[in-house]
PAFIDO-706074 format. One record per residue (C-alpha): residue in one letter; x negated, y, z; chain. Coordinates in steps of 0.1 Angstrom, whole numbers, padded with zeros to 4 digits, always signed. Each point is the difference from the previous one (the first is absolute). Layout:
% residues N
PT/A/X/Y/Z/A;
...
//
This chain:
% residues 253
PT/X/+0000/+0000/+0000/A;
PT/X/-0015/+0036/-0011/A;
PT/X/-0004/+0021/+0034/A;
PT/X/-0007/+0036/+0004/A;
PT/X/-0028/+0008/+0017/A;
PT/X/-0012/+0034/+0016/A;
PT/X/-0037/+0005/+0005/A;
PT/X/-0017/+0029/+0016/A;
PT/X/-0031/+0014/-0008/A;
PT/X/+0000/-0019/-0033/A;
PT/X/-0028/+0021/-0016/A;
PT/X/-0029/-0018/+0008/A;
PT/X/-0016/-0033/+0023/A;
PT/X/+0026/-0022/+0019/A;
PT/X/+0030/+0015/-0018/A;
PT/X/-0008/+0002/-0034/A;
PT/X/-0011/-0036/+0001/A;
PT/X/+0033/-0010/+0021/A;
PT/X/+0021/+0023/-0025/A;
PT/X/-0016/-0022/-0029/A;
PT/X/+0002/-0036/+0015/A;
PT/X/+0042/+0009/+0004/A;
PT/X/-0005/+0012/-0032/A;
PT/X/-0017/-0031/-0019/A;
PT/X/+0032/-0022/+0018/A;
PT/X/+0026/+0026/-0020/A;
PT/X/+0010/+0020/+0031/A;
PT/X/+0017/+0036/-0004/A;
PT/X/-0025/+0027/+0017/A;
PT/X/+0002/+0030/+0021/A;
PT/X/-0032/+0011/+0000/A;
PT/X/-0013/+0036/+0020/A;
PT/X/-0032/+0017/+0007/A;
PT/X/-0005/+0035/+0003/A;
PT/X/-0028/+0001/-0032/A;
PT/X/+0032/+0005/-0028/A;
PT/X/-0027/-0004/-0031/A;
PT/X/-0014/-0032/+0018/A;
PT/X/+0038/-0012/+0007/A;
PT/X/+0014/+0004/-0034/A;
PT/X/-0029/-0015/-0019/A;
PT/X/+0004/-0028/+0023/A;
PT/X/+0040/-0003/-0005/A;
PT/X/-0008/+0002/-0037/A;
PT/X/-0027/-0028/+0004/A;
PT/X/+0022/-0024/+0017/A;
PT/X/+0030/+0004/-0022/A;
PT/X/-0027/-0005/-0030/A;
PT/X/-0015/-0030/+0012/A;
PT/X/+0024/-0019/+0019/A;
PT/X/+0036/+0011/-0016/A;
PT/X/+0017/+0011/+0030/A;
PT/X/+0018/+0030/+0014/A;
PT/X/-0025/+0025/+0022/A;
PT/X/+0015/+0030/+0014/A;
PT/X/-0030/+0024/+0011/A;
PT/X/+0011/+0024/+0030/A;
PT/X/-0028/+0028/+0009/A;
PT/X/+0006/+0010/+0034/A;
PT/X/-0025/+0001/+0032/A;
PT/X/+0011/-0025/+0031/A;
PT/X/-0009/+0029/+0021/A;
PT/X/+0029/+0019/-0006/A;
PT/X/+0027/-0013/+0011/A;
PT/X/+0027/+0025/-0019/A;
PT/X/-0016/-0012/-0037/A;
PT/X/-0003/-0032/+0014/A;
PT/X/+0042/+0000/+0008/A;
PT/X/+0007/+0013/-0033/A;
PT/X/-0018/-0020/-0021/A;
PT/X/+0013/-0031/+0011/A;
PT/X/+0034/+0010/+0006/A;
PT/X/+0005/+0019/-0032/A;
PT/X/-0003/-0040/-0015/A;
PT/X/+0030/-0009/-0019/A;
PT/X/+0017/-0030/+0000/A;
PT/X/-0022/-0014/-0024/A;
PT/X/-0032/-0002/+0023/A;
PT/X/+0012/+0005/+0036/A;
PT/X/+0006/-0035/+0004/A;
PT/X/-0031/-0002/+0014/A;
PT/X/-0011/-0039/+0004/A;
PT/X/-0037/+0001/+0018/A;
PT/X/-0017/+0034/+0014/A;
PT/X/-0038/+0001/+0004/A;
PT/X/-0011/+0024/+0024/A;
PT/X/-0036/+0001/-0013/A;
PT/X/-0010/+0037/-0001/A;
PT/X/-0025/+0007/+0024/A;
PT/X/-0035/+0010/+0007/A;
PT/X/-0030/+0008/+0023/A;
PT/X/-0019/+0029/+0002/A;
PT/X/-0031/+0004/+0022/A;
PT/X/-0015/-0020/+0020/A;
PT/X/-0014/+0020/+0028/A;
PT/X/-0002/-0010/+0040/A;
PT/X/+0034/+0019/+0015/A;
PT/X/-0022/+0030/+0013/A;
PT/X/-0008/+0011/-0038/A;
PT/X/+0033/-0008/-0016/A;
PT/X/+0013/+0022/-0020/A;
PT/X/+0038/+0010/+0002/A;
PT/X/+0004/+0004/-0034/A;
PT/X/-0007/-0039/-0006/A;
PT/X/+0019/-0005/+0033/A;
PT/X/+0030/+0017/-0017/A;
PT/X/-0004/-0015/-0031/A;
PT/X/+0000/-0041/+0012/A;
PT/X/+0026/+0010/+0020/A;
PT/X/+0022/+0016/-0019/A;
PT/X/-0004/-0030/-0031/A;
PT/X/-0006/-0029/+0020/A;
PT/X/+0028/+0004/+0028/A;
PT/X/+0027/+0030/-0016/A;
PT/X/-0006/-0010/-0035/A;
PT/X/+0009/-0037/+0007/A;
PT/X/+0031/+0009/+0021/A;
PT/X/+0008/+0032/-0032/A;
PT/X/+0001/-0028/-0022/A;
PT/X/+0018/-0028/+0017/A;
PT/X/+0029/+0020/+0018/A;
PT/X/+0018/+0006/-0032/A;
PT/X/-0007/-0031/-0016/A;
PT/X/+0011/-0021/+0031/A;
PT/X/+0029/+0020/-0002/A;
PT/X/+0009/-0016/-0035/A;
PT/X/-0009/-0035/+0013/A;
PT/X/+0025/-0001/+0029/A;
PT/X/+0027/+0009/-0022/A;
PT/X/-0005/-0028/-0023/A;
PT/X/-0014/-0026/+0031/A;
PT/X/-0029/-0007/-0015/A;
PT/X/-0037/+0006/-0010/A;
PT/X/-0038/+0001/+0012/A;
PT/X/-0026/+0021/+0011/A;
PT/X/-0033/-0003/-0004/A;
PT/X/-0024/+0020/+0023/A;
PT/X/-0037/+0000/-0012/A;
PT/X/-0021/+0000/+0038/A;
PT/X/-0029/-0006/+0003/A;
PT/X/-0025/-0018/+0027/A;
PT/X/-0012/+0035/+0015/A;
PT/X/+0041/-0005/+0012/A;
PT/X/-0008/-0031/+0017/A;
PT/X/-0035/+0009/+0018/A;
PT/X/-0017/+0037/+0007/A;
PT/X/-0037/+0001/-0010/A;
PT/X/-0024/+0030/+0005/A;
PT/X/+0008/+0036/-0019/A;
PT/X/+0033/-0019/-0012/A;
PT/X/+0022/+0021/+0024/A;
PT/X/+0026/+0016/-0017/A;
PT/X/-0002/-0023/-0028/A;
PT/X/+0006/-0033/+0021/A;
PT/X/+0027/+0023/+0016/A;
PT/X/+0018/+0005/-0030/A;
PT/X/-0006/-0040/-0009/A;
PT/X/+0015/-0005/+0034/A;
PT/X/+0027/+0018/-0004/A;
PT/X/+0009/-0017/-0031/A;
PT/X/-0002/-0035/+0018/A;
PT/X/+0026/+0013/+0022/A;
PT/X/+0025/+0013/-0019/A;
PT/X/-0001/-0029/-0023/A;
PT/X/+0006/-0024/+0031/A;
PT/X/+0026/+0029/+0008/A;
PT/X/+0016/-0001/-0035/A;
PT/X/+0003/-0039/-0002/A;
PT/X/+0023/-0001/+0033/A;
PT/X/+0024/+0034/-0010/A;
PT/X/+0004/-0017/-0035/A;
PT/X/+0005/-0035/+0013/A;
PT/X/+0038/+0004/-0001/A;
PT/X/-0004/+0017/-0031/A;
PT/X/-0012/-0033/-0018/A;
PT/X/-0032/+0022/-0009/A;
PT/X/-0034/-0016/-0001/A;
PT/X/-0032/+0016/+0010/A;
PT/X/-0034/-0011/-0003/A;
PT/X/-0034/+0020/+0011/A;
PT/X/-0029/-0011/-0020/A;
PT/X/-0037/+0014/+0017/A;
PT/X/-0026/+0000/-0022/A;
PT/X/-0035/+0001/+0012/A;
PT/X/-0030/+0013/-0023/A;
PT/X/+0010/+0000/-0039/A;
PT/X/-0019/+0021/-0020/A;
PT/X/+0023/+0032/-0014/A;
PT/X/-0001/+0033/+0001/A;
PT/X/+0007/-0002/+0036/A;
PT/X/-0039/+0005/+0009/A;
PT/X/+0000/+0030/-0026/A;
PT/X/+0024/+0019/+0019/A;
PT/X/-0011/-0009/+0034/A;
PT/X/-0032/+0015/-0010/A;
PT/X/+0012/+0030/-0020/A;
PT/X/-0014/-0014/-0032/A;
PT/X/-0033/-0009/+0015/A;
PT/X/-0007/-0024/-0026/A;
PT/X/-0029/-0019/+0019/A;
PT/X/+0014/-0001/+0031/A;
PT/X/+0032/-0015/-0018/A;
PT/X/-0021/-0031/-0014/A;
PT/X/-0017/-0004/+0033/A;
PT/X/+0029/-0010/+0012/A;
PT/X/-0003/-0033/-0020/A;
PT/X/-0034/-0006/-0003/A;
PT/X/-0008/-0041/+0007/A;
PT/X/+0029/-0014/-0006/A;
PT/X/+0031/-0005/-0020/A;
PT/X/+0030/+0018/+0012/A;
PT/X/+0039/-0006/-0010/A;
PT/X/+0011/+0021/-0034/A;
PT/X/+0033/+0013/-0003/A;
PT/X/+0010/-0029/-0018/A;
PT/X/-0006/-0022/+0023/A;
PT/X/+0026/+0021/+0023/A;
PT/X/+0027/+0000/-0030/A;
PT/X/-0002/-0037/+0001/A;
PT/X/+0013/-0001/+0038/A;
PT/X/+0023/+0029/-0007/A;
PT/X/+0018/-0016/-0027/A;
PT/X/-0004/-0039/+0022/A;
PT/X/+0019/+0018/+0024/A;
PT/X/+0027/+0010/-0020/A;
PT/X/+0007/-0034/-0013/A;
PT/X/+0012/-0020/+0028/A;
PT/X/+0032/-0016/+0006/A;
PT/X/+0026/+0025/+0012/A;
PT/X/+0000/-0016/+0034/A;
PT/X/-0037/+0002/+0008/A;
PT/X/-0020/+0033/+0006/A;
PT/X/-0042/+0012/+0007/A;
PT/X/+0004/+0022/+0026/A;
PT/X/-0039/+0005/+0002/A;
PT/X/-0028/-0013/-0021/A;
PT/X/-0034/+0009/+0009/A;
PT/X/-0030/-0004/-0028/A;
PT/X/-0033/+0008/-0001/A;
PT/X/-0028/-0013/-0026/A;
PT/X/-0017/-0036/+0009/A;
PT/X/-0029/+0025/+0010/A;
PT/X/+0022/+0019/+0026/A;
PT/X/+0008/-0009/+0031/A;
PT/X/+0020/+0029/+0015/A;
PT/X/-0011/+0036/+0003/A;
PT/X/-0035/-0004/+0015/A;
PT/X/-0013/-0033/-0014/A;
PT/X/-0013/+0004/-0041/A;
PT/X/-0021/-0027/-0012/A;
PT/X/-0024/+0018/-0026/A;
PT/X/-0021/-0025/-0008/A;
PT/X/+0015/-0014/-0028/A;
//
């Protein structure tokens, strides 16, 4: 059965890969980012190669007025929505607490935790009308653990955690699924930002070993969206044979 599917922060790394694994199985596609240029040539890419319907939507997750009209200015055509991925996110910085700066604070915050909860109010709102759908929430294991200079990141990770535990027990009744999938290192842009396009420091990050690819996180994505209606992920942790958790890296192979 052909599905809708929303994906956030569809521009680039997890999404774009998730976007084009629904995509490749003949999905319908909401895809957003905030880079319109990027988004449209990726709509126009996905239509191209796979033959399916993509319906690019520029806003930022940040703002939560956008964010509301976007989605509810859907017509009846696409607000059916089947599966949301919550995947827009990022880190930025990576400084001990007593040399953070607020403006990275503000910005995990504000797309990590608000942007998540911009998104999903609206669409959960269509899915308890009809009693039915799934969220997916993109974590990550900084959400599970805290390691040094992760603060405010791992915060925001934690945060996610919970209100994805909190989402799957208000929706229960609701016959609405929701699965958290935490990532540990996969080599995106993620680095590039957390750095501020320090380019070194960005490949640094995964010097010694082989980390996961976005591809490898579309494959779970898309696993977790195939089960029997009766059976539910509620939290999938994955890291890279080389990674243990947060602190332990082989990089000696």
């Amino acid at each position: 059965m052909i599905k809708t599917i929303l994906v956030t922060g569809a521009t680039s790394g997890f999404g774009k890969s998730i976007a084009e694994k629904f995509a490749k199985n003949s999905h319908r596609l909401i895809i957003t980012g905030r880079r319109e240029s990027r988004l449209n040539e990726i709509a126009s890419s996905l239509e191209n190669s796979f033959g399916v319907d993509v319906l690019p939507l520029c806003f930022d997750v940040r703002n939560r007025l956008t964010t509301e009209i976007a989605i509810k200015s859907l017509n009846a055509e696409w607000e059916c929505i089947d599966i949301l991925i919550n995947n827009a996110g990022l880190a930025s910085g990576l400084e001990h607490i007593n040399n953070g700066d607020h403006e990275d604070w503000d910005k995990m915050i504000d797309t990590n935790i608000k942007g998540l909860l911009n998104v999903s109010k609206p669409v959960i709102d269509l899915m308890v009308e009809r009693k039915s759908g799934h969220i997916i929430n993109i974590g990550s294991t900084a959400g599970k653990e805290v390691y040094e200079r992760g603060n405010i990141y791992c915060a925001t990770k934690h945060a996610v955690d919970a209100i994805s535990k909190g989402m799957r027990i208000d929706l229960l009744k609701h016959n609405i699924k929701v699965t958290q999938i935490s990532p540990g290192a996969a080599e995106t842009e993620f680095s590039m930002v957390r750095f501020h396009g320090d380019e070194k420091r960005a490949k640094n990050a995964y010097k010694g070993y082989k980390p996961m690819t976005p591809q490898d996180i579309s494959e779970l994505v898309f696993y977790s969206t195939t089960l029997p209606p009766h059976l539910c992920i509620n939290d999938l942790v994955v890291t890279s044979t080389s990674q243990a958790n947060s602190f332990y890296i082989d990089r000696n192979n």
